[in-house]
DRENDO-1510 file (C-alpha; in Angstrom, 1 decimal, always signed):
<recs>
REC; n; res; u; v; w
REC; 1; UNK; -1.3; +33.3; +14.0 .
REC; 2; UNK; +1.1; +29.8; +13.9 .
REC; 3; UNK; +3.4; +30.3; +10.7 .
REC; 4; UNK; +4.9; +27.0; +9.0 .
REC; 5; UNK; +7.3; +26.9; +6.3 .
REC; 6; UNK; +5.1; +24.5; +4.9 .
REC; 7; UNK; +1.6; +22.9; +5.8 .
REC; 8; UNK; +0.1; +20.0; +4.1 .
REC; 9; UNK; -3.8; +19.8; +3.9 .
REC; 10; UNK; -4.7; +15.8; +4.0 .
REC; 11; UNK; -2.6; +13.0; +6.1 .
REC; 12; UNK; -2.9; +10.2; +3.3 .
REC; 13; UNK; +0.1; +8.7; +1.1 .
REC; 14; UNK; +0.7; +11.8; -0.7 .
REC; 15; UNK; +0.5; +14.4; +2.7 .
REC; 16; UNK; +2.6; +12.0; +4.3 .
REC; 17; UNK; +5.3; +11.7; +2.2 .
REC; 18; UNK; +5.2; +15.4; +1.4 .
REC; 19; UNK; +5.4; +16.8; +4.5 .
REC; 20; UNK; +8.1; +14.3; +6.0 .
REC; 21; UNK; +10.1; +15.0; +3.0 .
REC; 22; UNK; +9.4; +18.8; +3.5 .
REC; 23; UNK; +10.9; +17.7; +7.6 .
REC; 24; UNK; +14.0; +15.6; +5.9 .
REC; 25; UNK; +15.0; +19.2; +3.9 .
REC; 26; UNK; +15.2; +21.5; +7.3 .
REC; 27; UNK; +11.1; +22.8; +7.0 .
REC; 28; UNK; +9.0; +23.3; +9.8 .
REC; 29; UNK; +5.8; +21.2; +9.0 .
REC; 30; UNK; +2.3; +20.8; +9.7 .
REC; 31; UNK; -0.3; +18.8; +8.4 .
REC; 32; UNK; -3.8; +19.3; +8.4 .
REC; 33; UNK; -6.3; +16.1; +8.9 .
REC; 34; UNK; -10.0; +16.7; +9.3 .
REC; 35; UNK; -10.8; +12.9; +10.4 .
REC; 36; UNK; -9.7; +11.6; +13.9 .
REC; 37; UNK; -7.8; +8.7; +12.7 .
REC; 38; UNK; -4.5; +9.6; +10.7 .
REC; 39; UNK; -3.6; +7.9; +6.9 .
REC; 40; UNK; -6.6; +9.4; +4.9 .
REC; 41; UNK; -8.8; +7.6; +3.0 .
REC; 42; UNK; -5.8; +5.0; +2.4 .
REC; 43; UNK; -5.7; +3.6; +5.7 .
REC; 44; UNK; -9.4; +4.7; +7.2 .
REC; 45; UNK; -11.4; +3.5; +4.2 .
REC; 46; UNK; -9.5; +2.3; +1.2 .
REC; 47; UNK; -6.0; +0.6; +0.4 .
REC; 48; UNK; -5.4; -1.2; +3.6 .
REC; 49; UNK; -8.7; -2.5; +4.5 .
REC; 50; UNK; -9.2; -3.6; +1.0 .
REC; 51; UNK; -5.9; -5.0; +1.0 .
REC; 52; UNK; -5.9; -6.8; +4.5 .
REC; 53; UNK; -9.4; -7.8; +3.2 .
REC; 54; UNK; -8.4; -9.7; +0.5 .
REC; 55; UNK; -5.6; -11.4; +2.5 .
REC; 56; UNK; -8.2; -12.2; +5.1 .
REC; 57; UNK; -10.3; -13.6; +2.0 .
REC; 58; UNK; -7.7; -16.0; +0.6 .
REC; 59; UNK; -6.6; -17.4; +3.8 .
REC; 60; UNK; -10.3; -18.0; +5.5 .
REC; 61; UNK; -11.2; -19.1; +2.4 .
REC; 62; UNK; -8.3; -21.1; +1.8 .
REC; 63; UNK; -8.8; -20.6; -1.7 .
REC; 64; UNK; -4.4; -19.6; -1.5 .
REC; 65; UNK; -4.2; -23.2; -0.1 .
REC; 66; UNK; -6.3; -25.3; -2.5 .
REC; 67; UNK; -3.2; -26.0; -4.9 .
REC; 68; UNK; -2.5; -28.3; -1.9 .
REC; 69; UNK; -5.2; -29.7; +0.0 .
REC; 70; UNK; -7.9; -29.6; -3.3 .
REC; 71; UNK; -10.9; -27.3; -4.8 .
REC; 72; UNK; -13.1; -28.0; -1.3 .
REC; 73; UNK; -10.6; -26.9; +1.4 .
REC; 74; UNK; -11.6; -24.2; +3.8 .
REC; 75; UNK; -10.2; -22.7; +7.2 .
REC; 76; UNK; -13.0; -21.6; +8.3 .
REC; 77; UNK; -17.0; -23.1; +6.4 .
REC; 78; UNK; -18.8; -20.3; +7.2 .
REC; 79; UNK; -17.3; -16.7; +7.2 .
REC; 80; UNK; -19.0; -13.4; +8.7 .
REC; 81; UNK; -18.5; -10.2; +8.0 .
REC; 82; UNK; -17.6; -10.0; +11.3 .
REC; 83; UNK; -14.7; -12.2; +10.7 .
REC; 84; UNK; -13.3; -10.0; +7.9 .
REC; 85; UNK; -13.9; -6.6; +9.8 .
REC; 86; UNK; -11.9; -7.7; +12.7 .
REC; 87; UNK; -8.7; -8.7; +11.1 .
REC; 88; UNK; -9.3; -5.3; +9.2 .
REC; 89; UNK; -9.8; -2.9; +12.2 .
REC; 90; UNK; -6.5; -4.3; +13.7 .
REC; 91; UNK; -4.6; -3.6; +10.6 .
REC; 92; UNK; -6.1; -0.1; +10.9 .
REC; 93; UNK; -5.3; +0.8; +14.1 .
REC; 94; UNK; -1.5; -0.6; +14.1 .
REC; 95; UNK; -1.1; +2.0; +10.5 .
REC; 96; UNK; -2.5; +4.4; +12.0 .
REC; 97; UNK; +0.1; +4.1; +14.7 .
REC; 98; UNK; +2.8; +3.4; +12.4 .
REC; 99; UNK; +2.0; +6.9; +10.7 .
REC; 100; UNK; +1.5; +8.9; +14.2 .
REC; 101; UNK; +5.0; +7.5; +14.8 .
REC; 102; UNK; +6.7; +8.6; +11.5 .
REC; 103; UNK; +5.3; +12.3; +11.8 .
REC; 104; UNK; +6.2; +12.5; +15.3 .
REC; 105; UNK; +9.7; +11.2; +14.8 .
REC; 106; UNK; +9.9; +14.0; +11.9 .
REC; 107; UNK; +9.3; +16.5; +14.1 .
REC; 108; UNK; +5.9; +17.9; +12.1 .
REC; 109; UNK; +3.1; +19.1; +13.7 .
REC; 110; UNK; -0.4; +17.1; +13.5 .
REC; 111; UNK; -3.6; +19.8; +13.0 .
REC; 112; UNK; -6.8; +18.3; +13.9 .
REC; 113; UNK; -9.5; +20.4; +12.1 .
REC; 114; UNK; -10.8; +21.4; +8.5 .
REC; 115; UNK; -8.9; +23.5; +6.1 .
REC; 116; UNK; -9.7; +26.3; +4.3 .
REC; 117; UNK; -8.2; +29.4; +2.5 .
REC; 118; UNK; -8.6; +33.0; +3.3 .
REC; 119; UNK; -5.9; +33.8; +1.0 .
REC; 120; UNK; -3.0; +32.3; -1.3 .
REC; 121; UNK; -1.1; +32.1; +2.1 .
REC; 122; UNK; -3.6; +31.6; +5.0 .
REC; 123; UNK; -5.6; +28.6; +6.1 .
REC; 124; UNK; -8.0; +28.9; +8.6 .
REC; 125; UNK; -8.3; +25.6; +10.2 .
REC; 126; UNK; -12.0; +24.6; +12.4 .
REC; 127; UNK; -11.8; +22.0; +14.9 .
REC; 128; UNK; -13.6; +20.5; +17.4 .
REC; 129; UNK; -11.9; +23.2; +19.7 .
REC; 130; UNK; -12.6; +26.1; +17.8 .
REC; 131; UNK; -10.8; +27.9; +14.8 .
REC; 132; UNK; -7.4; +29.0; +14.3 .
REC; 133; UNK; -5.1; +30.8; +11.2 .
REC; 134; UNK; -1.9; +29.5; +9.5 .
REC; 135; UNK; +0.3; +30.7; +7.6 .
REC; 136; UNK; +2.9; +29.1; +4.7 .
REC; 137; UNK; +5.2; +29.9; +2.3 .
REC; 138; UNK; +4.2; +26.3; +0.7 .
REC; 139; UNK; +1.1; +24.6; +1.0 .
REC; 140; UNK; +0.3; +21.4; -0.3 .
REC; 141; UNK; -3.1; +20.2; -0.9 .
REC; 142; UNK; -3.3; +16.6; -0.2 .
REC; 143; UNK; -7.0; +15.8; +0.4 .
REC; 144; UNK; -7.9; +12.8; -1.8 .
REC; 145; UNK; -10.8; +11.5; -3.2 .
REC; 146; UNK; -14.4; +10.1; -1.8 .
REC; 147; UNK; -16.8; +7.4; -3.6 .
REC; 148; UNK; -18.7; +9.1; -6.0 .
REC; 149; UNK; -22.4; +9.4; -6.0 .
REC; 150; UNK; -25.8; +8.8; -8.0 .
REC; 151; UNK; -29.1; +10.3; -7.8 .
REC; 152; UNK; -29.8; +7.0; -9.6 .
REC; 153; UNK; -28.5; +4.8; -6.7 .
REC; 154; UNK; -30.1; +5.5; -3.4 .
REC; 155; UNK; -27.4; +4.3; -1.1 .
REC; 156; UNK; -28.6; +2.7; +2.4 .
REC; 157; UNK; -25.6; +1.5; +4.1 .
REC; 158; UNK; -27.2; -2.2; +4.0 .
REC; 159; UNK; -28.1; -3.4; +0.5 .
REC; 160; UNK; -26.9; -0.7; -1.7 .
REC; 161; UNK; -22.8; +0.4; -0.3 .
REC; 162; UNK; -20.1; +2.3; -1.8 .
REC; 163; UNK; -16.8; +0.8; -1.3 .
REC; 164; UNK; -16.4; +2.8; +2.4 .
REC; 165; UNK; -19.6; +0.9; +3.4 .
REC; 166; UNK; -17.6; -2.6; +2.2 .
REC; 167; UNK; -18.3; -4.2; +6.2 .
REC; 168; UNK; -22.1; -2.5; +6.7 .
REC; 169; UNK; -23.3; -5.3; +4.9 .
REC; 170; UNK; -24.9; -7.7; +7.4 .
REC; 171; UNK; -24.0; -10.9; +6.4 .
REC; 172; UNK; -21.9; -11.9; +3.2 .
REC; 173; UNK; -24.6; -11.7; +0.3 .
REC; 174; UNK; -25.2; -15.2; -2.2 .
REC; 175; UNK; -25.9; -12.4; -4.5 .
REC; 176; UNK; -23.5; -9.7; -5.1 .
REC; 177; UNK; -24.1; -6.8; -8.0 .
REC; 178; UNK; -20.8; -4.6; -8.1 .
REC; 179; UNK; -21.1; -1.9; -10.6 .
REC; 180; UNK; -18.2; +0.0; -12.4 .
REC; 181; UNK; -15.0; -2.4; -13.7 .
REC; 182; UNK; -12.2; +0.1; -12.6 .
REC; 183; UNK; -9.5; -0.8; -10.1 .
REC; 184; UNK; -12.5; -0.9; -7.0 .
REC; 185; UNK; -15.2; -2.8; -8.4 .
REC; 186; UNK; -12.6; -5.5; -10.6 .
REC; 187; UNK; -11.0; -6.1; -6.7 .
REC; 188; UNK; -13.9; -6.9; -4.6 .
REC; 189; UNK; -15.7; -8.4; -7.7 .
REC; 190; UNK; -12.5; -10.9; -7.4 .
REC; 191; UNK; -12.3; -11.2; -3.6 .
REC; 192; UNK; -16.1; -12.3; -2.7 .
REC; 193; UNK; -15.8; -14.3; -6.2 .
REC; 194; UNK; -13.0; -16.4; -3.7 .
REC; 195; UNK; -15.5; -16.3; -0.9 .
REC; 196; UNK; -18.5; -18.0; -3.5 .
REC; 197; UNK; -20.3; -15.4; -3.6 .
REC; 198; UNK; -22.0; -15.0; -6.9 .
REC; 199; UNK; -21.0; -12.1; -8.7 .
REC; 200; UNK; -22.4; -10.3; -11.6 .
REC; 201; UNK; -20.2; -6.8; -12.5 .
REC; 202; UNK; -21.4; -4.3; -14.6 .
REC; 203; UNK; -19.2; -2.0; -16.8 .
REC; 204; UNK; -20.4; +0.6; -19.5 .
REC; 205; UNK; -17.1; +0.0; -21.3 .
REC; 206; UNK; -16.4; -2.7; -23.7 .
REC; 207; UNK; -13.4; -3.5; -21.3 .
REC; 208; UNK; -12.6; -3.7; -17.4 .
REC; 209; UNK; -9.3; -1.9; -16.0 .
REC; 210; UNK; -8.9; +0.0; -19.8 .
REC; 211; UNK; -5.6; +1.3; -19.0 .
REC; 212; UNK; -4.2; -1.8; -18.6 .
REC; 213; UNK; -2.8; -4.1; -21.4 .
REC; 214; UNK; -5.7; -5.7; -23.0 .
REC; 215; UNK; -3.6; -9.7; -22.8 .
REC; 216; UNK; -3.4; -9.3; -19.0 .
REC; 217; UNK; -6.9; -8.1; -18.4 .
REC; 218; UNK; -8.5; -11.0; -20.5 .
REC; 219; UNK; -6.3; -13.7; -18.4 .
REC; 220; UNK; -7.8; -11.7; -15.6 .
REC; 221; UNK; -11.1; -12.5; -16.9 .
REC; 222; UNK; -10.8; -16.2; -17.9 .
REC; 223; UNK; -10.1; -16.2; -14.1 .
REC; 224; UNK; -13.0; -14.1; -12.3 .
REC; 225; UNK; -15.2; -16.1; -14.7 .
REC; 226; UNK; -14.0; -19.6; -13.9 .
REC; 227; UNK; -15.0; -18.3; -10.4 .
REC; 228; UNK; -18.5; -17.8; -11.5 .
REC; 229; UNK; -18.5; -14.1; -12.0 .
REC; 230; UNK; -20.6; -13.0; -15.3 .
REC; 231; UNK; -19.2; -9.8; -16.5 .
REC; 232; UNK; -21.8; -7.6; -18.4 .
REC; 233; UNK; -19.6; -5.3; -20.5 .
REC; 234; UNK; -20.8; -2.4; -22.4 .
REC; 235; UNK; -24.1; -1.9; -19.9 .
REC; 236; UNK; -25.3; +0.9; -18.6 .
REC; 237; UNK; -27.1; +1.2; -14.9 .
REC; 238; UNK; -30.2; +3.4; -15.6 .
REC; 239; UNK; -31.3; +2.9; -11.9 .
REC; 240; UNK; -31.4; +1.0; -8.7 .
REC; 241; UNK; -34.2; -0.1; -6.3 .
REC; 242; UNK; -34.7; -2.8; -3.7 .
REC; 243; UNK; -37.6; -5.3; -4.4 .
REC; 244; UNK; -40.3; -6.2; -2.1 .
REC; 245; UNK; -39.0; -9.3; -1.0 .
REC; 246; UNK; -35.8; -7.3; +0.2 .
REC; 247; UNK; -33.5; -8.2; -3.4 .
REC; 248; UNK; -31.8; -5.4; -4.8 .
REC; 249; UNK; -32.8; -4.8; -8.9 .
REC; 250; UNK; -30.5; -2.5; -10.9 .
REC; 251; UNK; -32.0; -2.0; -13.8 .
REC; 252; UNK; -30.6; -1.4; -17.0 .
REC; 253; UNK; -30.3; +1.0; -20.2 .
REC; 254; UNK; -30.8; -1.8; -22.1 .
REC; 255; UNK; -34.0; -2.3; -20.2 .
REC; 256; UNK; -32.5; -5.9; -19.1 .
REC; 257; UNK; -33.1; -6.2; -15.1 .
REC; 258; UNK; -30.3; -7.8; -12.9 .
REC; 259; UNK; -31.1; -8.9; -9.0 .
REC; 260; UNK; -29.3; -9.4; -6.3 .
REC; 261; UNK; -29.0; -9.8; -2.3 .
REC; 262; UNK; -26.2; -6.2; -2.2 .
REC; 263; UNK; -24.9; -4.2; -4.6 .
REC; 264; UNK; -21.8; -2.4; -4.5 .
REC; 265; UNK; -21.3; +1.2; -6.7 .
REC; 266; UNK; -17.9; +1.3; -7.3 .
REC; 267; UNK; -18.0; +4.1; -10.4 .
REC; 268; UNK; -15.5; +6.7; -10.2 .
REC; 269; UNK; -14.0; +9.2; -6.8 .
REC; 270; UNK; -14.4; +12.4; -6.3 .
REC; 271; UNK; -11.8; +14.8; -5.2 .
REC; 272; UNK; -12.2; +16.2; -1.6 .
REC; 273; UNK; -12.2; +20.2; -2.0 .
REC; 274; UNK; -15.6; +21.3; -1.6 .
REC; 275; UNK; -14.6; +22.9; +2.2 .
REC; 276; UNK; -10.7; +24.1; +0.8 .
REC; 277; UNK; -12.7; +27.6; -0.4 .
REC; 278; UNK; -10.0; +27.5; -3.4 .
REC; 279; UNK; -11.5; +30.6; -4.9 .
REC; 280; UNK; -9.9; +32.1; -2.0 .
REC; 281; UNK; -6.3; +31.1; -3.1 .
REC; 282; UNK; -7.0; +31.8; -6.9 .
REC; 283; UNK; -8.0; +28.1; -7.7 .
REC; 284; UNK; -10.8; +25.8; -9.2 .
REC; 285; UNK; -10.9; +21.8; -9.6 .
REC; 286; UNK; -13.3; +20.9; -12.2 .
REC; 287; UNK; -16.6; +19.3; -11.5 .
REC; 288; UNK; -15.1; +15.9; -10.5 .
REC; 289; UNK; -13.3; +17.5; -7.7 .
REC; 290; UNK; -9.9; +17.4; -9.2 .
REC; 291; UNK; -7.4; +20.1; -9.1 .
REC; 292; UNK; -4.9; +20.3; -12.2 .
REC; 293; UNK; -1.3; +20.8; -11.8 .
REC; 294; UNK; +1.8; +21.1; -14.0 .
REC; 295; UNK; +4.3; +18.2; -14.4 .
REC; 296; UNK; +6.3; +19.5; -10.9 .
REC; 297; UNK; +2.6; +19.2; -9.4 .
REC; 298; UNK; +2.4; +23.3; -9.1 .
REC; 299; UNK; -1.3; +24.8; -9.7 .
REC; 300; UNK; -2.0; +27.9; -11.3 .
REC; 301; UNK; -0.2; +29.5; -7.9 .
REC; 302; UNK; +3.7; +28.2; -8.1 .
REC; 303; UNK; +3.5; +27.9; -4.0 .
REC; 304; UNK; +0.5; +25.9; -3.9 .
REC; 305; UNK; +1.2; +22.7; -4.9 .
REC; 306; UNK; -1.8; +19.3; -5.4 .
REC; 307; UNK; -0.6; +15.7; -5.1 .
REC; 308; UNK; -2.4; +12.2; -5.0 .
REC; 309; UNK; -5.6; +11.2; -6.0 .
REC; 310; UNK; -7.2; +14.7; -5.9 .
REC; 311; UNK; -5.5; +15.1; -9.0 .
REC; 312; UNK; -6.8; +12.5; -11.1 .
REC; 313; UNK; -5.3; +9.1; -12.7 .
REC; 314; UNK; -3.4; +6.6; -11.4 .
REC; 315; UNK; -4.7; +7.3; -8.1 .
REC; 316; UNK; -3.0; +4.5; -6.5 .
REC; 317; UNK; -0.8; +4.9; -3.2 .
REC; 318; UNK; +2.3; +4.4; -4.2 .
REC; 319; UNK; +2.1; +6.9; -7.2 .
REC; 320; UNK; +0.8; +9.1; -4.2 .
REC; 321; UNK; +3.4; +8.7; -2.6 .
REC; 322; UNK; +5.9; +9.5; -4.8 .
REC; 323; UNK; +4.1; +12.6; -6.2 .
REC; 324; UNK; +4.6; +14.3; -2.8 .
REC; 325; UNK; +8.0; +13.4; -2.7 .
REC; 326; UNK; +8.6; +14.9; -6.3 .
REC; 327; UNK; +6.0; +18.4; -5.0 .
REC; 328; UNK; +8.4; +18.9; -2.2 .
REC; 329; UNK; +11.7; +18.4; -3.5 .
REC; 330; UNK; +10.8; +21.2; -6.1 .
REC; 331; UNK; +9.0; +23.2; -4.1 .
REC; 332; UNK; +12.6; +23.9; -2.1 .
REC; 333; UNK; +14.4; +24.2; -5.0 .
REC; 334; UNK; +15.6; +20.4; -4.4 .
REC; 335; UNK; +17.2; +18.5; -7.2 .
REC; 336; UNK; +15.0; +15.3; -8.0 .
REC; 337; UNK; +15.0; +12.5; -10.0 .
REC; 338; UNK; +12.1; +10.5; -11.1 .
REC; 339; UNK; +10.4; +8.7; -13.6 .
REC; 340; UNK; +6.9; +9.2; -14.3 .
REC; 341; UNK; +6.1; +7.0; -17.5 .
REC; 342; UNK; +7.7; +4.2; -15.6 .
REC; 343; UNK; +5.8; +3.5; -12.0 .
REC; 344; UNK; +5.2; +0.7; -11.3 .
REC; 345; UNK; +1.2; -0.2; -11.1 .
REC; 346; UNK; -0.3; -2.9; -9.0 .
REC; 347; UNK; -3.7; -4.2; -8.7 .
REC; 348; UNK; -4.6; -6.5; -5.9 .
REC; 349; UNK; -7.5; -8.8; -7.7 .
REC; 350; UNK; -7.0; -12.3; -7.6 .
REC; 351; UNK; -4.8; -13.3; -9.0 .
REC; 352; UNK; -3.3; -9.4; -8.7 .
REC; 353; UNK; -1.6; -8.4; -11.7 .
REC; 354; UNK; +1.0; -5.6; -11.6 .
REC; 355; UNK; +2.9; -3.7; -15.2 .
REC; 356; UNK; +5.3; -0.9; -15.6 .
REC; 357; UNK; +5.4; +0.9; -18.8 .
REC; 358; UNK; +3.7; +1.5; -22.2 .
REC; 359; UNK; +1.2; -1.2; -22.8 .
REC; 360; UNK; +1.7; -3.5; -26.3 .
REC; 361; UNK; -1.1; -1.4; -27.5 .
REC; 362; UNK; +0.5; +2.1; -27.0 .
REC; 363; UNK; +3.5; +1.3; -28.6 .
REC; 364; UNK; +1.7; -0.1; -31.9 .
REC; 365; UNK; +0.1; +2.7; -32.2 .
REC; 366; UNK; +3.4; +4.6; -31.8 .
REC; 367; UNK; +5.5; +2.7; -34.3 .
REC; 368; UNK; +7.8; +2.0; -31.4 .
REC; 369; UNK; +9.7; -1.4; -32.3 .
REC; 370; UNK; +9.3; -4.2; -29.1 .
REC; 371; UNK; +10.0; -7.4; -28.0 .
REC; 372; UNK; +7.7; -10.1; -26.2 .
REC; 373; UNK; +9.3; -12.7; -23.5 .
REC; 374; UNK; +7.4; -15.4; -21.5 .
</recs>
């Protein structure tokens, strides 16, 4: 049996700043990836393809170029999926490099394999080359989140995608139904908006992005709307089915039907722990997946500590990131400074829009005295 000072269960933002953190303060570090390509959900599936998506969007588009050359400019007139998938897997494989690079220089240890706990200190880890045991005196759980699912939406990996299935789509739809107005569905809603796409998003709440202040997410709106997306706020999909003549129909609470060419369920994560056997260690996430933690990001063991989006809101990468770097430095006893109420928070629609801080709302309702500057 391999012993570590510390091994990190997940290779995402948060695994990867935790463990080279752990390597910067004199640990001897492994970390524990189950898929064959490094960067979690981040690089595989989420932030960076989305990200280099929407880049690819503005410029094929040239919707970041009309302010110039006029409303009708394009690069390119007719854009593929293919076209988008491309510049995306490159961006993939280069991070995915980047982050082999940065663990290796750090001297930590890569485990290819699924981890699970025998005990508050043991992890057995299955691979494709069998199983082996590990030992810690820290471990740090690190596994992210997955698209959530429906009974009521009968995914296919064509018509009917979660965000991972973004490029399964065969062609880029006239139609596009994106359900759930968080963070996911607000971004691609936005994106094949710039690509003229039609797009009609659904949200059950009387508001998209509700964290956010309410001033910036109704600019936000005026915009996706002048590009002909109709928001349908405070509606409820009851269920989805695909049409005989191959359209998708998501039908309604409100027993209104909406059709389209794809849909896209884009309505909540969950966390990634259903093969961590936390029972095993003395732990439970709740029945979205997540794992709750104290504000040094301990669990209910004080060496076992949970970072990123496995534990809930923001659930953004850089917060992620930051998180692991906090987890470590107490989980050596390290002194470190941070700032939780103030991270930053950036969302890439288009336009993006990015805040730090309370919003206007949240200190009315506190009696805290402010200023406003344009």
């Amino acid at each position: 049996m391999q012993t570590y000072d510390v091994i990190v269960i997940g290779s995402g933002p948060a695994g990867q700043r935790a463990a080279i953190q752990g390597a910067k303060l004199g640990k001897r570090v492994a970390v524990v990836e189950k898929r064959e390509g490094i960067g979690g959900a981040c690089i595989n599936t989420g932030t960076i393809p989305s990200k280099t998506m929407r880049e690819a969007v503005l410029h094929l588009s040239g919707y970041q170029y009309q302010s110039i050359y006029g409303m009708n400019y394009r690069v390119k007139e007719k854009i593929t999926v293919s076209d988008l998938s491309f510049r995306v897997q490159q961006v993939i494989k280069t991070e995915i490099d980047v982050t082999k690079a940065q663990l290796s220089r750090n001297g930590i240890e890569v485990l290819n394999g699924t981890a699970g706990f025998l005990d508050p200190h043991h992890l057995r880890v299955e691979g494709a080359h069998g199983q082996s045991d590990y030992e810690a005196s820290i471990i740090v759980i690190a596994t992210g989140t997955r698209p959530a699912a429906s009974s009521a939406v009968p995914l296919n990996n064509r018509t009917i995608l979660n965000s991972d299935q973004i490029f399964a789509m065969p062609s880029i739809p006239k139609t596009l139904i994106v359900v759930g107005g968080g963070v996911i569905g607000v971004e691609y809603a936005s994106m094949f908006a710039a690509l003229g796409v039609r797009v009609i998003l659904i949200e059950k709440r009387p508001k998209l992005l509700e964290f956010a202040d309410s001033e910036m997410v109704e600019a936000l709106c005026y915009h996706l709307r002048d590009n002909r997306v109709t928001l349908r706020l405070n509606e409820e999909v009851e269920s989805v089915e695909e049409a005989s003549d191959g359209a998708v129909v998501a039908n309604l609470k409100s027993k209104k039907k909406i059709s389209g060419d794809v849909l896209l369920y884009a309505v909540g994560r969950q966390g990634n722990v259903d093969d961590l056997n936390l029972a095993a260690a003395g732990l439970e996430a709740d029945n979205r997946g997540r794992i709750v933690v104290d504000d040094q990001y301990r669990t209910a063991q004080p060496h076992i500590f949970a970072v990123g989006d496995v534990i809930g809101f923001p659930s953004l990468a850089s917060v992620s990131m930051e998180q692991g770097r906090i987890a470590m430095g107490h989980a050596v006893g390290s002194v470190i400074h941070s700032d939780p109420a103030n991270y930053p928070y950036g969302i890439y629609t288009i336009p993006e829009i990015s805040f730090v801080g309370k919003t206007e709302e949240q200190l009315t309702d506190e009696d805290v005295p402010y200023e406003v500057g344009l």
